[in-house]
RODO-2510 file (C-alpha; in nm, 4 decimals, decimal comma):
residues 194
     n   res          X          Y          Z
     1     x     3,3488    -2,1484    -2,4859
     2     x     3,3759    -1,8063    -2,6113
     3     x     3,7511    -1,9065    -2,7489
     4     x     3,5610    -2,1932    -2,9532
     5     x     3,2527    -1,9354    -3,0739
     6     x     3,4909    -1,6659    -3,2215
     7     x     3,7395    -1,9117    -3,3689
     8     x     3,3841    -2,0727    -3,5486
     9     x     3,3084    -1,6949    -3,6140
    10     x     3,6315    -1,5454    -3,7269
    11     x     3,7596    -1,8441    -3,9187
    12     x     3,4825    -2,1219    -4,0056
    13     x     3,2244    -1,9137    -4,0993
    14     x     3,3892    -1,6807    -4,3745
    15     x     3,5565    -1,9671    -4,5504
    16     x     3,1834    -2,1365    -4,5707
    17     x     3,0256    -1,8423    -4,6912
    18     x     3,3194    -1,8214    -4,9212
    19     x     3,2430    -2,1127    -5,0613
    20     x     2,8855    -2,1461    -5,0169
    21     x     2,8891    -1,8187    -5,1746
    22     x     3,0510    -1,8921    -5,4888
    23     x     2,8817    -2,1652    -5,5193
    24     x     2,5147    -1,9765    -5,5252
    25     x     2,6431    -1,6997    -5,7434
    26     x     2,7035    -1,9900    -5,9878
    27     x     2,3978    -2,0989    -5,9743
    28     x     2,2440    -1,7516    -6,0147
    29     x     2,4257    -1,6856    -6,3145
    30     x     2,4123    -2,0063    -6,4962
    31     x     1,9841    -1,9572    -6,4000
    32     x     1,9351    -1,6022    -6,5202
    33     x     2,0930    -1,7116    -6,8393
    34     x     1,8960    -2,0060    -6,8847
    35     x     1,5765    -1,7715    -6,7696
    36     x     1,6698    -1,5230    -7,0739
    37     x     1,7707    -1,8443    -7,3037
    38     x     2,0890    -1,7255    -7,3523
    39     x     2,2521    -2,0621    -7,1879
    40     x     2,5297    -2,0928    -7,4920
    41     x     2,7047    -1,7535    -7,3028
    42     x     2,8406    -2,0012    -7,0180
    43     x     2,9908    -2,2145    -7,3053
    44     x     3,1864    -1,9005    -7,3526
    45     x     3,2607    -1,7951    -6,9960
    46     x     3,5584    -2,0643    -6,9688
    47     x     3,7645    -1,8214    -7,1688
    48     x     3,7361    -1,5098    -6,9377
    49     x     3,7203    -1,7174    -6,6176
    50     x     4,0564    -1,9219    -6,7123
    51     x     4,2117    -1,5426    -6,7915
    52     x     4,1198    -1,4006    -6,4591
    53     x     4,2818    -1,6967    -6,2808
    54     x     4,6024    -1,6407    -6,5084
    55     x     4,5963    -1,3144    -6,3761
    56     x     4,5459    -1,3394    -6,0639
    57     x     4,9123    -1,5931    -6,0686
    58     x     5,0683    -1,2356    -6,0723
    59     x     5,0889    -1,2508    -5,6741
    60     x     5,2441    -1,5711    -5,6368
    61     x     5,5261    -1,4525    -5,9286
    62     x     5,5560    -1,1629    -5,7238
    63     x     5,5898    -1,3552    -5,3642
    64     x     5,9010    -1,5433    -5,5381
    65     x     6,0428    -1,2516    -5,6833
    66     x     5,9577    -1,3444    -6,0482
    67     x     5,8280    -1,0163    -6,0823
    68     x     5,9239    -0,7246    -5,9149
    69     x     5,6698    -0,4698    -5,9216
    70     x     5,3209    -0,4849    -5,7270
    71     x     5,2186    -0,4647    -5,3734
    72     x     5,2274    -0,8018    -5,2564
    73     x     4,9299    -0,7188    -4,9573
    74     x     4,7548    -0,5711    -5,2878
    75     x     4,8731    -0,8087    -5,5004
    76     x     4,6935    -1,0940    -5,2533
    77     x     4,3558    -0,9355    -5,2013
    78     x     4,3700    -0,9023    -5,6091
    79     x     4,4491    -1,3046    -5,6435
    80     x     4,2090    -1,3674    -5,3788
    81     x     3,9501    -1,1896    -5,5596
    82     x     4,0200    -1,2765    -5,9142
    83     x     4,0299    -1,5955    -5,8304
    84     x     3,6971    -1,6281    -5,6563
    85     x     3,5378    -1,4532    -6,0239
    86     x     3,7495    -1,6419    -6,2209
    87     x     3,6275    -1,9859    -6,0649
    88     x     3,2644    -1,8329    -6,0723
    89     x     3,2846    -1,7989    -6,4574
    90     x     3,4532    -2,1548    -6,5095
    91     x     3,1425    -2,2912    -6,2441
    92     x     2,9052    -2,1176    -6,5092
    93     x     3,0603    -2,2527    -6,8101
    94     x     3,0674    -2,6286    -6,6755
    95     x     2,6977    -2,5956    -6,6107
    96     x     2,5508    -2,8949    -6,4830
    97     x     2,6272    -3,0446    -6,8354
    98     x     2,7908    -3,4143    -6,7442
    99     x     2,9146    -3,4893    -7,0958
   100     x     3,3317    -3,4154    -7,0649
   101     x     3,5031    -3,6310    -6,7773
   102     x     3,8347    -3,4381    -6,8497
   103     x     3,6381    -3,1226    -6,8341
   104     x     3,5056    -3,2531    -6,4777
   105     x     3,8330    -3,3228    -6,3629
   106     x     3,9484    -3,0228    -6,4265
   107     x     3,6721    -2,8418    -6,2772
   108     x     3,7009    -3,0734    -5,9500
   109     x     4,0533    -3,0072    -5,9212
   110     x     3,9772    -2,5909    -5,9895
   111     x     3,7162    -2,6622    -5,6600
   112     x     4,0030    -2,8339    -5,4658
   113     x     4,2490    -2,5797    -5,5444
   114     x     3,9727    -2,2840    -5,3976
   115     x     3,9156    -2,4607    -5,1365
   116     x     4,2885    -2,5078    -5,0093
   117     x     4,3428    -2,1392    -5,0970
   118     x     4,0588    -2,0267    -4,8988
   119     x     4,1785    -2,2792    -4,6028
   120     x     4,5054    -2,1410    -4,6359
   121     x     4,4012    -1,7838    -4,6045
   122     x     4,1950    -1,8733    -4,2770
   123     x     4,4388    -2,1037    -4,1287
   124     x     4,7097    -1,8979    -4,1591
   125     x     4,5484    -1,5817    -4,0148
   126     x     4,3946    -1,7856    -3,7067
   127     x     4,7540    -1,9003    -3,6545
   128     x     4,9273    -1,5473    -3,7251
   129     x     4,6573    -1,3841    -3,4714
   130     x     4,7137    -1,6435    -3,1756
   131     x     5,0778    -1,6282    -3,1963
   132     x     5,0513    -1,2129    -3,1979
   133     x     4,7975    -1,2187    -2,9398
   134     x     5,0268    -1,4640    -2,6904
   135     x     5,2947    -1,3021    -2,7363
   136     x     5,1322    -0,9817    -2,6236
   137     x     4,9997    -1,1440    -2,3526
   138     x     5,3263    -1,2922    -2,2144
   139     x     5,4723    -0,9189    -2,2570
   140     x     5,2179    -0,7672    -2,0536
   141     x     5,3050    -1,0220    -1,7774
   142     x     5,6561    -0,8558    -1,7635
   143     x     5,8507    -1,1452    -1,9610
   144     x     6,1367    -1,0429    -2,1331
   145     x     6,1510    -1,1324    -2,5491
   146     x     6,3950    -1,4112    -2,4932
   147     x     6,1390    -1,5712    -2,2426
   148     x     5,8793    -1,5290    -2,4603
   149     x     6,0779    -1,7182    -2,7376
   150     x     6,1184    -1,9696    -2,5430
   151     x     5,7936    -2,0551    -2,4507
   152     x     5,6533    -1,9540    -2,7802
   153     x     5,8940    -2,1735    -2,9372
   154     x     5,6380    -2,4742    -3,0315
   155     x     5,4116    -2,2437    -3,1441
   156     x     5,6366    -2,0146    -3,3593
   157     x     5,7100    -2,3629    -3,4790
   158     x     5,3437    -2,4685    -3,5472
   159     x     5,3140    -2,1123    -3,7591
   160     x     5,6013    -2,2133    -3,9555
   161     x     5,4267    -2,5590    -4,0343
   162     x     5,1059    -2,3815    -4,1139
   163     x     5,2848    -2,1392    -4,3584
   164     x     5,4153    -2,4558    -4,5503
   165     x     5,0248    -2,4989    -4,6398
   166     x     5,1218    -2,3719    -4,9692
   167     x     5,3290    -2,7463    -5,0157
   168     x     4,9099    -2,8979    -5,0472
   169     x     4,8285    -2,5658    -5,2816
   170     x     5,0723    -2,5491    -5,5341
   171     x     5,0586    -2,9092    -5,6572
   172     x     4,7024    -2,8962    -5,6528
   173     x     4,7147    -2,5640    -5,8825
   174     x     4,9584    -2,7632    -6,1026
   175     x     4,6861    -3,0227    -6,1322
   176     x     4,4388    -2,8190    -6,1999
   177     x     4,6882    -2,6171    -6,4630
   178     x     4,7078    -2,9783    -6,6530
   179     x     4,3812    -3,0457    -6,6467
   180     x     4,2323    -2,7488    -6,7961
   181     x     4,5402    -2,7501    -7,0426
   182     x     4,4447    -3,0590    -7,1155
   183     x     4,0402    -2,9922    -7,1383
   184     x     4,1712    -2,6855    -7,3490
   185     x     4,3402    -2,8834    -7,5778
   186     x     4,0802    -3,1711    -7,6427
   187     x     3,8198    -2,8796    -7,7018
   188     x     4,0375    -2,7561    -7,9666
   189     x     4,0487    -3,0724    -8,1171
   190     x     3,7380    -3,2229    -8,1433
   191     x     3,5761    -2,8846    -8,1716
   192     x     3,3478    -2,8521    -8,4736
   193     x     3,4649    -2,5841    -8,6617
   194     x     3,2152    -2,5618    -8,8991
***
């Protein structure tokens, strides 16, 4: 039982309050603006949110070796957290307004995409810390690192699998990539420029 409580505590918990977090912020902002009547500001926080979230693709160019400069443990907690604020701005500029479907889409697929990040991030330091802490375990028993290889083996082999988590990320960032391309463009567009 205690396994099962700090697994819910360590893992479970922070990636609902991650989420549960950005999504009352959101609602914070887009309310304090609508107290002070200044509501057309989220119409403009697309912009900024969409930039942070540009910026914060400077850890993933760096993990492939686009770009060569950058911490990439620094570079992570950066994407992690520009990508939260980014997302928060975007929440506040699609307000509860239900009048773009393209614009939803977009802003669904921006949720998905958060949400596999932040399950990524969890998953893959629950799996990271198990392996670490068995392997400790089977040392202080007196095995010898080939015997611990070999009865690690499945699970060295289940941390590989959960690294590949980025295979469900990526595509869904290149959906949400289209999607507000596309929202970007049919602003521009139909935009009244008046």
């Amino acid at each position: 039982m205690p396994r099962a409580a700090s697994l819910i505590s360590r893992e479970v918990l922070p990636f609902a309050a991650s989420l549960l977090a950005l999504a009352l912020a959101a609602l914070l902002v887009d309310a304090v603006l609508h107290y002070f009547d200044q509501v057309w500001v989220g119409r403009w926080l697309g912009i900024p949110g969409v930039a942070l979230i540009l910026a914060s693709l400077h850890y993933s160019l760096r993990k492939r070796k686009i770009v060569t400069r950058g911490n990439p443990v620094t570079l992570l907690r950066r994407h992690e957290y520009m990508a939260w604020a980014g997302s928060l701005l975007v929440l506040v500029h699609a307000g509860i307004h239900f009048n773009a479907v393209l614009a939803w889409l977009a802003l669904l697929a921006m949720l998905v995409n958060v949400a596999s990040g932040l399950t990524g991030k969890y998953l893959l330091a629950h799996a990271r810390t198990r392996l670490i802490d068995a392997r400790a375990r089977l040392a202080s028993q007196g095995l010898d690192a080939a015997a611990i290889d070999e009865r690690l083996h499945r699970d060295s082999l289940t941390m590989d699998l959960v690294r590949k988590w980025r295979v469900v990320h990526v595509p869904i960032t290149l959906a949400f990539a289209v999607l507000a391309t596309a929202h970007l463009v049919a602003t521009a567009l139909f935009w009244d420029w008046q």
